[in-house]
DSSP file (Angstrom, degrees, kcal/mol; ACC not computed):
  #  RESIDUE AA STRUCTURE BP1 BP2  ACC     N-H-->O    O-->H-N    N-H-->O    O-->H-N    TCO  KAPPA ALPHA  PHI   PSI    X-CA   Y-CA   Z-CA
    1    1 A X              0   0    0      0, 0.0     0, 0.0     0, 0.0     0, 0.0   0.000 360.0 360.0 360.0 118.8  -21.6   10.2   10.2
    2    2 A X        -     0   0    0      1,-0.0     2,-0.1     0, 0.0     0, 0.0  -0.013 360.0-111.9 -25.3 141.0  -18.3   11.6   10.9
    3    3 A X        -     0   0    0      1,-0.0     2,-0.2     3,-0.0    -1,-0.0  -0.644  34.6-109.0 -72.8 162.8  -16.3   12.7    7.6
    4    4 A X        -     0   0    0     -2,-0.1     2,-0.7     1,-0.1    -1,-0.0  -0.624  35.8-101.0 -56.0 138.0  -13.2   10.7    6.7
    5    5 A X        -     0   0    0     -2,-0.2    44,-0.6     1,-0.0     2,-0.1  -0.636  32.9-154.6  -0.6  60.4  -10.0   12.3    7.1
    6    6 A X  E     -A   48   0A   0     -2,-0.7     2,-0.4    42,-0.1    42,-0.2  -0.453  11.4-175.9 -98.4 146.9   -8.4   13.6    3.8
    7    7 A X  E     -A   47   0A   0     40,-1.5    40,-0.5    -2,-0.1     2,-0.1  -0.954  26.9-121.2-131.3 128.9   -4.5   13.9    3.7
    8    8 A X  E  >  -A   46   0A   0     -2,-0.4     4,-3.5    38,-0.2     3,-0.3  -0.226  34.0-106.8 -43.9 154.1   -2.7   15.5    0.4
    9    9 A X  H  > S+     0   0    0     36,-0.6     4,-2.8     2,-0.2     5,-0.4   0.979 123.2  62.6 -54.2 -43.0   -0.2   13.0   -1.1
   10   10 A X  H  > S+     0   0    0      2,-0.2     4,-0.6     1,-0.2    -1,-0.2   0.751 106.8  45.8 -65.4 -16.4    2.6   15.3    0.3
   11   11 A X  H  > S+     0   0    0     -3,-0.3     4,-1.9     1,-0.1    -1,-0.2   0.932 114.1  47.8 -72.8 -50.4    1.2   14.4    3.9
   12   12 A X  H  X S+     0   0    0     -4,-3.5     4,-1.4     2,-0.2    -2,-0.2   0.617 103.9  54.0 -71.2   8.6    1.0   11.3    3.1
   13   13 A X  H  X>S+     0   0    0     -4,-2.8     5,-2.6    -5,-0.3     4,-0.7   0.804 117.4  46.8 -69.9 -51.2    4.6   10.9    1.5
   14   14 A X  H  <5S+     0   0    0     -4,-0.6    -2,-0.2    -5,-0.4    -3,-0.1   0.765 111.7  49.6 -85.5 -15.2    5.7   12.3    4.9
   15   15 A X  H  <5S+     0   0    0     -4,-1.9    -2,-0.2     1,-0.1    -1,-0.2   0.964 120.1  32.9 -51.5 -85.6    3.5   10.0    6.8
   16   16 A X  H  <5S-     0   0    0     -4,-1.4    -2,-0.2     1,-0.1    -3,-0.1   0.399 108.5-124.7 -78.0   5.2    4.5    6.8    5.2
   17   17 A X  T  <5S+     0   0    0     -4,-0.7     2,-0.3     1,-0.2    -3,-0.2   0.884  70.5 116.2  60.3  38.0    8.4    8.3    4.7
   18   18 A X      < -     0   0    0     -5,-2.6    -1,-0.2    -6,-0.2    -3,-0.1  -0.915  69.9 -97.3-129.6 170.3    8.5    7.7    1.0
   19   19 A X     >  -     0   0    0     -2,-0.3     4,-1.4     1,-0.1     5,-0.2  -0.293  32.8-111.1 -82.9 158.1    8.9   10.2   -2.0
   20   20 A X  H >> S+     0   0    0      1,-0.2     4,-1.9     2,-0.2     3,-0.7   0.954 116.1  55.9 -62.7 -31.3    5.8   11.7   -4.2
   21   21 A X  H 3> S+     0   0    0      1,-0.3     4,-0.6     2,-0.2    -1,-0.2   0.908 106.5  52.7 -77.4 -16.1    6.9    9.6   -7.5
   22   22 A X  H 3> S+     0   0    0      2,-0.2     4,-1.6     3,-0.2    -1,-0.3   0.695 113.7  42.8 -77.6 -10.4    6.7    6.4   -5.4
   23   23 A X  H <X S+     0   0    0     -4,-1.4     4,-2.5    -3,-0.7    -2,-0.2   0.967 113.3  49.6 -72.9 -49.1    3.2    7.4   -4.3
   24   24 A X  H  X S+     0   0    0     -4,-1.9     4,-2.2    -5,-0.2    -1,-0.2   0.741 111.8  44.2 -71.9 -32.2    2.4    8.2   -7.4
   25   25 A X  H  X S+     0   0    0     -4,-0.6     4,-1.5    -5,-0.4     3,-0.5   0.945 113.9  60.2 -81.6 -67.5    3.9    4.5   -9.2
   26   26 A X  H  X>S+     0   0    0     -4,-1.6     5,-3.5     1,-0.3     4,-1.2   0.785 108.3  39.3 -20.0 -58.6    2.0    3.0   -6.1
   27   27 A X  H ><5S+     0   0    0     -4,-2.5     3,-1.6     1,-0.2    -1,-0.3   0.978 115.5  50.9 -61.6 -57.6   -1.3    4.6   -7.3
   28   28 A X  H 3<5S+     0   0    0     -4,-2.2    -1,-0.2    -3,-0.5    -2,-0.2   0.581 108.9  49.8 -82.5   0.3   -0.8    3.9  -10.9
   29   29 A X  H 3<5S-     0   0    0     -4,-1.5    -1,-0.3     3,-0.1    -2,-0.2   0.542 118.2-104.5-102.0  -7.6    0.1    0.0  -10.4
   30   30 A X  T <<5S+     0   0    0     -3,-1.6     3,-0.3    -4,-1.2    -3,-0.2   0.581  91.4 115.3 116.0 -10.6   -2.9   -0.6   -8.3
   31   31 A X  S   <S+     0   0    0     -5,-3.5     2,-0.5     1,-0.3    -4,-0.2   0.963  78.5  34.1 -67.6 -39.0   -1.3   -0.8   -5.1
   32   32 A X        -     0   0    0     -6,-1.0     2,-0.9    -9,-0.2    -1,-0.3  -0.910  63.3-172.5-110.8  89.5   -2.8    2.1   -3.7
   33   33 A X        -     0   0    0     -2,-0.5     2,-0.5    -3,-0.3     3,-0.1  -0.550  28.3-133.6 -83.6 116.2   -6.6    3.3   -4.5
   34   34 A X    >   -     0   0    0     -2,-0.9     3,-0.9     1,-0.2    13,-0.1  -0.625   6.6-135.2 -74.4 129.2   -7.4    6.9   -2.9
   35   35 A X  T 3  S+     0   0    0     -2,-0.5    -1,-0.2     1,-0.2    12,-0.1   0.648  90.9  34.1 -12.5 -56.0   -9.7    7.2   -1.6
   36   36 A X  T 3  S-     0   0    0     10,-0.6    10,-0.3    -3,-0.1    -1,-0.2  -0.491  72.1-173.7-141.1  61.6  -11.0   10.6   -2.9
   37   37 A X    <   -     0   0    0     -3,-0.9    -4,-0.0     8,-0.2    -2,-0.0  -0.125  19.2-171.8 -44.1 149.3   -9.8   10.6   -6.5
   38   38 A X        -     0   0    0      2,-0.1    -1,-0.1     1,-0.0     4,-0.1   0.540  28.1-156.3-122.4  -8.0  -10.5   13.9   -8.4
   39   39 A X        +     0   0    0      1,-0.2     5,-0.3     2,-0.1     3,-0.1  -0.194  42.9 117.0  76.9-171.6   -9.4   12.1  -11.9
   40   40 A X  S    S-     0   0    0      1,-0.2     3,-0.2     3,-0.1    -1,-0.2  -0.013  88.4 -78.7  74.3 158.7   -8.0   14.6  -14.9
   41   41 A X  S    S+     0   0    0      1,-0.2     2,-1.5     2,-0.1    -1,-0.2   0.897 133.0  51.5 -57.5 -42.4   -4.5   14.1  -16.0
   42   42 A X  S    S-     0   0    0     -3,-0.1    -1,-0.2    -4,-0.1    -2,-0.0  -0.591  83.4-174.3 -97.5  69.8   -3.1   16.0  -13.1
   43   43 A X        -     0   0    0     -2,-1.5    -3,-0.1    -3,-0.2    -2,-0.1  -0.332  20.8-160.3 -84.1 155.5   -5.0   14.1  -10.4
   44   44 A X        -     0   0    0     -5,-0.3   -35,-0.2     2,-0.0    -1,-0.2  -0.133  24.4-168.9-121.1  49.0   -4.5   15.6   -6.8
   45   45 A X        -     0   0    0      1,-0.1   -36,-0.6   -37,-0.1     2,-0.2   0.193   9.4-152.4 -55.4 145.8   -5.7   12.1   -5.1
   46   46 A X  E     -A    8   0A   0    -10,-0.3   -10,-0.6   -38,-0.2   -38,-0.2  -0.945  12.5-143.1-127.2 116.1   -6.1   12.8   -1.8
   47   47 A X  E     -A    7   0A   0    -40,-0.5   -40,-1.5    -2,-0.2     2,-0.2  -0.313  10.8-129.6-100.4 139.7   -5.5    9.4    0.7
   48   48 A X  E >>  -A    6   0A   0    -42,-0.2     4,-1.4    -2,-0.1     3,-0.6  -0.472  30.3 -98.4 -89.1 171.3   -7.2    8.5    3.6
   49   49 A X  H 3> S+     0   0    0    -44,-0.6     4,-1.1     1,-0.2    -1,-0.1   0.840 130.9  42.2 -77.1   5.1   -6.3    7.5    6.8
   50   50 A X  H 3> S+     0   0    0      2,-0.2     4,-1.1     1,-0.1     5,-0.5   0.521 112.8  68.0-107.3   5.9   -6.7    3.5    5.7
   51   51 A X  H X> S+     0   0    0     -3,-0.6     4,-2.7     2,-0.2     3,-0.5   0.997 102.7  35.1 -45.2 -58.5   -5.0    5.0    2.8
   52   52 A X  H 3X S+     0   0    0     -4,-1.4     4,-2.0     1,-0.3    -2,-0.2   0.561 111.3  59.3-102.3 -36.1   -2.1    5.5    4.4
   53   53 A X  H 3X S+     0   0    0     -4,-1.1     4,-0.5    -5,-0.4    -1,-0.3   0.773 110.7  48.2 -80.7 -12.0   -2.2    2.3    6.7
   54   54 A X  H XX S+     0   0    0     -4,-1.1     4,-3.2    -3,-0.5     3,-1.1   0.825 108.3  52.0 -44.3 -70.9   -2.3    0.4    3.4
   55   55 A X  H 3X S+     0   0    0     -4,-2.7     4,-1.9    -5,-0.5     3,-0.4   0.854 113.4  46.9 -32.9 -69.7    0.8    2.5    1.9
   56   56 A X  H 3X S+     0   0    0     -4,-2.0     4,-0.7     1,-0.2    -1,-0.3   0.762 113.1  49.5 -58.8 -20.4    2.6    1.6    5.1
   57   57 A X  H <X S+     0   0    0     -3,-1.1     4,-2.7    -4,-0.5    -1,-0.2   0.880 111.8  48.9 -49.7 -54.9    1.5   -2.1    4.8
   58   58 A X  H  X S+     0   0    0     -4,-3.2     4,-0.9    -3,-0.4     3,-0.3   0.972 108.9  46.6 -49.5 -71.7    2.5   -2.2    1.6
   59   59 A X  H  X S+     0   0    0     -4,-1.9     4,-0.9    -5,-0.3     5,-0.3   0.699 111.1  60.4 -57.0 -21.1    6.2   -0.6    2.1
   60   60 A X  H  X>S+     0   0    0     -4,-0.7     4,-2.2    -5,-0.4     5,-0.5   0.930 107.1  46.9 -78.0 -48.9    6.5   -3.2    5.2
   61   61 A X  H  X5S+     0   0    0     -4,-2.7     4,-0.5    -3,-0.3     6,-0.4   0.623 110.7  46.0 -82.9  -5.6    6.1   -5.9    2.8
   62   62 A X  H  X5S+     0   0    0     -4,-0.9     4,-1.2    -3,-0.2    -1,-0.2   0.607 110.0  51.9 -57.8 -31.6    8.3   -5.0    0.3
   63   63 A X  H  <5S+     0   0    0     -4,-0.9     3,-0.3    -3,-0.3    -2,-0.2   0.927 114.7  42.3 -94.8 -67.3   11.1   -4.2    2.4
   64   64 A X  H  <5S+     0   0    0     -4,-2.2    -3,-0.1    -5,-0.3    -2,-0.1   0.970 124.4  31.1 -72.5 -48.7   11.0   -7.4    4.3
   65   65 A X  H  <<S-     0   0    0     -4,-0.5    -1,-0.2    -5,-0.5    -2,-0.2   0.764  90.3-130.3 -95.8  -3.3   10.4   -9.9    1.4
   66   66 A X     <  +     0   0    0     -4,-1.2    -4,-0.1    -3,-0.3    -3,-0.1   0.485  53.9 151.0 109.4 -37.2   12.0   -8.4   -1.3
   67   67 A X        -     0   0    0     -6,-0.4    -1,-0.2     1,-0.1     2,-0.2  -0.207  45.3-115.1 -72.5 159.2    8.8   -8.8   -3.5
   68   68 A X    >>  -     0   0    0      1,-0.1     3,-0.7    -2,-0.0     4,-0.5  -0.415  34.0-112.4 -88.0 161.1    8.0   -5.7   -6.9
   69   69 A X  T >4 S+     0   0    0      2,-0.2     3,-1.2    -2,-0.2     5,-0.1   0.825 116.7  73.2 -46.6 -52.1    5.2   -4.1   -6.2
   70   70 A X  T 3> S+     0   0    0      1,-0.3     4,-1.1     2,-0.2    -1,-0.2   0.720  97.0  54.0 -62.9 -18.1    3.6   -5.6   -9.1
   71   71 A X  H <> S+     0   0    0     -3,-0.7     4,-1.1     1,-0.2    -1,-0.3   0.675 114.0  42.1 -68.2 -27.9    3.5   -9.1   -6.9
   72   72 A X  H << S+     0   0    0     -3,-1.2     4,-0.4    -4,-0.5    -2,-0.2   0.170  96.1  70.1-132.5  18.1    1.9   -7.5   -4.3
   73   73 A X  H  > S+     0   0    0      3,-0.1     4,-4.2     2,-0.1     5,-0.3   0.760  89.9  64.7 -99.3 -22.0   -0.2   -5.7   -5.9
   74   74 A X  H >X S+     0   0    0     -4,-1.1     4,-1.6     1,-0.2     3,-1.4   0.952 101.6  53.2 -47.3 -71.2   -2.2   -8.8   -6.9
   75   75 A X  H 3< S+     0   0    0     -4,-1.1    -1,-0.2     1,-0.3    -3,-0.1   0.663 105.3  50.7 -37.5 -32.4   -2.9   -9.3   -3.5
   76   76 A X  H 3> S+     0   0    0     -4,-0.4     4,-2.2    -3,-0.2    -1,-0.3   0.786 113.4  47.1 -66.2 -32.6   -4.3   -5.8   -2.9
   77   77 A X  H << S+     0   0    0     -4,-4.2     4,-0.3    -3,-1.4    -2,-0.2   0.972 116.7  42.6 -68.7 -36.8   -6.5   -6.2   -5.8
   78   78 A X  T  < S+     0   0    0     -4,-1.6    -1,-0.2    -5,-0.3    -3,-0.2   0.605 129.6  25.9 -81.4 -10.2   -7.7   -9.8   -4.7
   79   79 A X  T >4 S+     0   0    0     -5,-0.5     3,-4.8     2,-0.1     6,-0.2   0.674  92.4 108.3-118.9 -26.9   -8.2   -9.0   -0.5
   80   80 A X  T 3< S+     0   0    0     -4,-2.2    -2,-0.1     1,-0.3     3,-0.1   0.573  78.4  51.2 -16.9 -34.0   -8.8   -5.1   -1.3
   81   81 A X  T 3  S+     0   0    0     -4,-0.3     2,-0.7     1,-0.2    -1,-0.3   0.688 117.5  39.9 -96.6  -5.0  -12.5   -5.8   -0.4
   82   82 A X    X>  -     0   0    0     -3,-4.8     3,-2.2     1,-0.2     4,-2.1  -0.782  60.7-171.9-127.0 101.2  -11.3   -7.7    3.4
   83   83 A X  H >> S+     0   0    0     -2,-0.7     3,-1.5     1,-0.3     4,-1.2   0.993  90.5  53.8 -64.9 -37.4   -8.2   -5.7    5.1
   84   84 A X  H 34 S+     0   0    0      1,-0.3    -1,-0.3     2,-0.2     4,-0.1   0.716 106.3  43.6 -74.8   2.3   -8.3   -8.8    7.5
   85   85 A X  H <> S+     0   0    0     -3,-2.2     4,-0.5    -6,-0.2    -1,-0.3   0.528 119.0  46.3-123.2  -4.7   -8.1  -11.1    5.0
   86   86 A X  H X< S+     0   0    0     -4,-2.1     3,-0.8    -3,-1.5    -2,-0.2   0.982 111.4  54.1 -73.1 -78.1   -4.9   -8.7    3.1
   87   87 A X  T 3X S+     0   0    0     -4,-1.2     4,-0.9     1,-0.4    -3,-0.1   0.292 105.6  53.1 -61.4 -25.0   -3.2   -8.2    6.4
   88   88 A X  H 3> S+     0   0    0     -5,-0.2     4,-1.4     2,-0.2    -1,-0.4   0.847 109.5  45.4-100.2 -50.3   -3.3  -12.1    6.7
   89   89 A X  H <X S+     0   0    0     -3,-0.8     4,-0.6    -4,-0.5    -2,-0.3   0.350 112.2  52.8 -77.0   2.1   -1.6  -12.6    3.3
   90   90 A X  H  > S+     0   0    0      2,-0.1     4,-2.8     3,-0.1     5,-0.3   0.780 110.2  49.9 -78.4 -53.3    1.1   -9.7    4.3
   91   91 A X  H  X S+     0   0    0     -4,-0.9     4,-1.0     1,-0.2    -2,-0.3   0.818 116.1  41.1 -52.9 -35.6    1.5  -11.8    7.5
   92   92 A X  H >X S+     0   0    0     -4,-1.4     3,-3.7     2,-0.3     4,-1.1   0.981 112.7  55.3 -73.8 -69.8    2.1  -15.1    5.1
   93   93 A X  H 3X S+     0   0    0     -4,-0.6     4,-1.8     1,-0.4     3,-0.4   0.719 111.5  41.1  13.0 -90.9    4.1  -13.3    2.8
   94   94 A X  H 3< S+     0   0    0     -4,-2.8     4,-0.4     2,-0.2    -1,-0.4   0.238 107.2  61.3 -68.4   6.9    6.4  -12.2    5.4
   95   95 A X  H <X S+     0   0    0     -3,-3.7     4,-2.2    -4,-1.0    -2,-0.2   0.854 111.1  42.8 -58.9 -61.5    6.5  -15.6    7.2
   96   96 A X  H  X S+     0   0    0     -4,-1.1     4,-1.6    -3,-0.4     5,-0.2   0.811 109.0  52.8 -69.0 -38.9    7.9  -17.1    4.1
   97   97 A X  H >X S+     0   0    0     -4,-1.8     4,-3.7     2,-0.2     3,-2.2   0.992 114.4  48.4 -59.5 -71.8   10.5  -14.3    3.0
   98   98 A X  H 34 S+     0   0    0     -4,-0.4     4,-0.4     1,-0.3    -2,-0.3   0.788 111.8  47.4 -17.1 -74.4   11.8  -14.8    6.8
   99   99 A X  H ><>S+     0   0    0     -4,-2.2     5,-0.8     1,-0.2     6,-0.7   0.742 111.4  51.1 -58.9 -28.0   11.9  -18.5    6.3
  100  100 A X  H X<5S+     0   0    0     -3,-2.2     3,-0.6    -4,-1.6    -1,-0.2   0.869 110.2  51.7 -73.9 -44.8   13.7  -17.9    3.0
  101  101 A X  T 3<5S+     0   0    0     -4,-3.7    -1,-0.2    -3,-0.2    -2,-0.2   0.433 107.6  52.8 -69.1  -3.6   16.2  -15.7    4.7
  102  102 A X  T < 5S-     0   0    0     -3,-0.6    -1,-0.2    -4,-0.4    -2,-0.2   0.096 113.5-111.7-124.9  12.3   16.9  -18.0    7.1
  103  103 A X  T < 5S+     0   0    0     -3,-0.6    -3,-0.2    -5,-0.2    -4,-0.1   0.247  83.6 121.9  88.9 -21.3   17.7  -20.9    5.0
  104  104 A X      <       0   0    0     -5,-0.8    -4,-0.2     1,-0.2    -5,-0.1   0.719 360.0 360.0 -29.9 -56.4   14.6  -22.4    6.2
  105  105 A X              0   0    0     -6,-0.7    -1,-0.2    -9,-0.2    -5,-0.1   0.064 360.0 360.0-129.2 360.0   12.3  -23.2    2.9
C-alpha cells in the first residue's frame, strides 16, 4: 500500500491560503485532526492530503455562512467518521446561509 502523503503545516498554510496560528486554533478546536500527530508541547503535526481538503472545506464554510469555528466544528466531530456524509452538512449549511443572505428564510 502506497504511503500517504505528509505535508508540514507551513505547506499546508500555503496550500489552504491561511496563516500558521489559524492552523494551529483549527487543530486545537477540533476542526482539524492530523493526520500524523507527533504530540509533545511543540507538536510538528504533519497534515495529509484529506487533511488539507478538510482545512479547505472548512475555510469554505466559514467564509460563506458566517458560522465560528466552534459551530462547525461540531459537525466535524459528529460526520468525521463519513466525509460524504460532512460534505453533505457543508452543502446544507451553505444552502441555508445563502438563503439567509438572500432574505429567503
Amino acid at each position: 500500500m502506497a504511503k500517504a502523503k505528509e505535508f508540514t503545516k507551513a505547506e499546508a498554510c500555503k496550500m489552504a491560503k491561511i496563516s500558521p496560528n489559524t492552523l494551529d486554533n483549527y487543530i486545537r478546536k477540533g476542526l482539524i485532526i492530523p493526520a500524523f500527530p507527533s504530540g509533545g508541547k511543540n507538536r510538528a503535526d504533519k497534515l495529509s492530503s484529506a487533511n488539507i481538503r478538510e482545512l479547505k472545506a472548512v475555510i469554505r464554510v466559514m467564509n460563506k455562512t458566517g458560522l465560528p469555528g466552534a459551530t462547525i466544528a461540531l459537525y466535524c466531530n459528529k460526520y468525521r467518521e463519513d466525509p460524504k456524509q460532512l460534505s453533505d452538512a457543508f452543502n446544507r449549511l451553505i444552502t441555508v446561509a445563502d438563503n439567509v443572505h438572500k432574505g429567503l428564510i
